[in-house]
C-alpha angles and dihedrals in degrees: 000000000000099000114103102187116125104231113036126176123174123168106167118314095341109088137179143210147191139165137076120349093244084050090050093055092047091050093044091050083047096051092039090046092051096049098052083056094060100034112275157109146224117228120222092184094064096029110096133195122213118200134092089225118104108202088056095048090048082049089061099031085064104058094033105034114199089031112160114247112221125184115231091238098057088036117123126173119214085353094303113125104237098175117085134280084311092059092050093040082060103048082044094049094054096050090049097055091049085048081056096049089054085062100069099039081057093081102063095058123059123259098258091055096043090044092054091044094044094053104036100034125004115048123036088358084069095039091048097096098046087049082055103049109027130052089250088163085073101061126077089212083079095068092051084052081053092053103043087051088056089053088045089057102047091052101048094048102027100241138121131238132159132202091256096041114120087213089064083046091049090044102047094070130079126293095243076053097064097258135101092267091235086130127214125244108210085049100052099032096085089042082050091055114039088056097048086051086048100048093039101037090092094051094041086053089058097044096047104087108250099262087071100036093116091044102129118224119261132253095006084119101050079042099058092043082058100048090044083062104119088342105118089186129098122256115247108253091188134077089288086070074073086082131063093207089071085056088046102051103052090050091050094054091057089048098052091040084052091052099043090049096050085049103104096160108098100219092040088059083055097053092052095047094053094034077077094059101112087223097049093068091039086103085067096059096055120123111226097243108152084195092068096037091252101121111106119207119234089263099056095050094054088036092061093031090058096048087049101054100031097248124149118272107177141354120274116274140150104261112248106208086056110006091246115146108249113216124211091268091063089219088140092081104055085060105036110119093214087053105126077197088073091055095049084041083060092039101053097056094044082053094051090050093047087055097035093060094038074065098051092049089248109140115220149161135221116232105352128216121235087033120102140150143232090287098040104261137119126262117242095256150305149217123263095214125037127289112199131346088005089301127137122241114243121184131184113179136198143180109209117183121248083210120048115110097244090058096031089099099054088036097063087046101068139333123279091009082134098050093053092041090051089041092056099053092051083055093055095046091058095038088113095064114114133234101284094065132075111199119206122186120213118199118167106181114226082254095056099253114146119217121237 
């Protein structure tokens, strides 16, 4: 109550404070008096002045010997730069060469474990704060943190993505986005920032003295000009303006409409349709646990990264199993019907049911006896004990290719449109059951993607 500076911030034991130099001192011999009276001290050692002139930094000098002498320019406050675009050159820098520094470590852990860490905790999750609270979207050095975290990307998984690709594009948006959810900084720090202005302008409002209540924030206009960049949608302008996943959101569907309407290439239309499946980037949110059969080698995440995004996965060759020619995608194999990949495809989620049910203290068996369908063959498998209404459950799974020429056309119409098509004529395979039976088809497209 007895501080007159005109700007004073105080969160626990870190204070601030602004004003005249006379005011300053005051402030400084009051703080200093009323902590001596409770028992405490204040430390010169980790007390900083910002300011070039030096009659105000021997002013302070005096009263808090031993005081650090910062330049305006290089000045930050609770770890936010407040300086200028030096200032924010310098915060960026530093979180681009440990960025750098990542890379390198990367190589020692395998490709499951760094994507995780890259995307949930070292790279924007660390330059979160900074995006928030500075105007990032300012400085050029965002763009080189850009570019080291492509590299970044590119040695730790063994692909290959440049800055006018439309796959680094592609990668760079959220999983539920259809990309690998290792988000760019140059595209989310104007979202960032616009929210936190929006969810802090009021509290920033209380604490500024009167005489600066109708001060307008700075930078919200820069800020805006930056976000509207290739967003053809209005800003909020509610409380949803609060979250910056709201300013997110609308620029990321301009983004991906952008990129779904420059895509020529007909299969490449299919695979990001069906990259926005929820179920297709479920791979990406698996923990790494060896115990539950989650953990993913090196190949296989480059392997599901690359067929996500269209990258090349292999060179150009004649298959030798058919005789078909392989392109650089390697889509063939998933389709070739001499493929030993599309056995151990139908396996493996036979295997998953058969499991699933035991756990749920469901007996089955896999490919009954007694049981056939409309071609002779066995179901995949069925339940000992009844399902639902006294029927037995009765399950015949397959794995279609979203792919594969005969099924390109649906596929670039809408999103699972394989896996239903593939789903009714297993219905109507199995029409001829009685009663006592309840048939459940099972498709899971080779992009993940669940029928209805």
């Amino acid at each position: 109550m007895h501080l007159i500076n005109t700007l004073c911030i105080f969160y626990l034991d870190d204070g601030t404070l602004g004003g005249l130099l006379s005011d300053v001192l005051h402030d400084v011999e009051m703080i200093k008096k009323e902590a001596e009276i409770v028992g405490l001290e204040l430390n010169p050692q980790k007390s900083e002045v910002v300011g070039n002139n030096s009659e105000l930094i021997a002013g302070i000098q005096s009263v808090l010997p031993g005081v650090r002498v910062v330049a305006p320019a290089v000045a930050t406050l609770l770890g936010s730069p407040i300086g200028g675009t030096e200032s924010l050159d310098a915060a960026i820098d530093t979180k681009t060469a440990m960025l750098k520094c990542l890379r390198e470590r990367f190589r020692y852990i395998t490709c499951h474990d760094a994507y995780l860490l890259l995307r949930h905790s070292l790279a924007i999750p660390k330059l979160l704060y900074l995006l928030r609270t500075s105007p990032c979207f300012l400085s050029p050095s965002l763009k080189i943190y850009d570019d080291e975290l492509r590299a970044t990307i590119c040695s730790s998984f063994n692909i290959h993505l440049t800055e006018s690709d439309s796959s680094w594009i592609q990668s760079i948006l959220p999983v539920n986005c259809g990309g690998l959810g290792i988000r760019s900084a140059v595209q989310l720090a104007p979202s960032a920032f616009l929210a936190s202005a929006a969810a802090s302008s009021e509290l920033a409002h209380l604490i500024l003295p009167a005489s600066m209540q109708q001060t307008q924030l700075s930078y919200v206009d820069e800020a805006l000009v930056a976000w509207s960049q290739g967003c053809q949608e209005q800003p909020p302008t509610d409380v949803t303006a609060h979250h910056q996943k709201t300013w997110d959101s609308l620029r990321l569907s301009s983004i991906a409409d952008t990129l779904f309407k420059n895509t020529s290439d007909h299969l490449d239309r299919v695979r990001l349709l069906a990259a926005t499946c929820k179920e297709s980037g479920a791979w990406l949110n698996a923990l790494p646990i060896s115990s539950l059969g989650l953990r993913m080698d090196d190949t296989t995440v480059r392997i599901s990264m690359s067929l996500r995004l269209g990258l090349p996965l292999c060179r150009s060759h004649t298959c030798q199993h058919c005789g078909a020619e392989v392109s650089q995608s390697a889509t063939h194999g998933l389709s070739c019907k001499r493929s030993a990949g599309r056995h151990y495809r139908h396996s493996a989620v036979n295997d998953i049911i058969h499991r699933a049910l035991v756990a749920a203290h469901v007996p089955s068996r896999l490919e009954p006896l007694g049981l056939y369908r409309s071609d002779g063959k066995r179901p995949d498998g069925i339940s000992t004990v009844p399902w639902k209404c006294g029927q037995l459950l009765v399950w015949d799974a397959t794995c279609p290719d979203t792919f594969a020429p005969s099924y390109s056309t649906i596929a670039a119409q809408q999103v699972g449109a394989v896996a239903q098509q593939a789903e009714d004529k297993k219905m109507q395979k199995y029409k001829h059951l009685d009663s006592c039976h309840f048939f459940t088809p099972v498709a899971i497209e080779t992009t993940g993607v669940f029928g209805p």
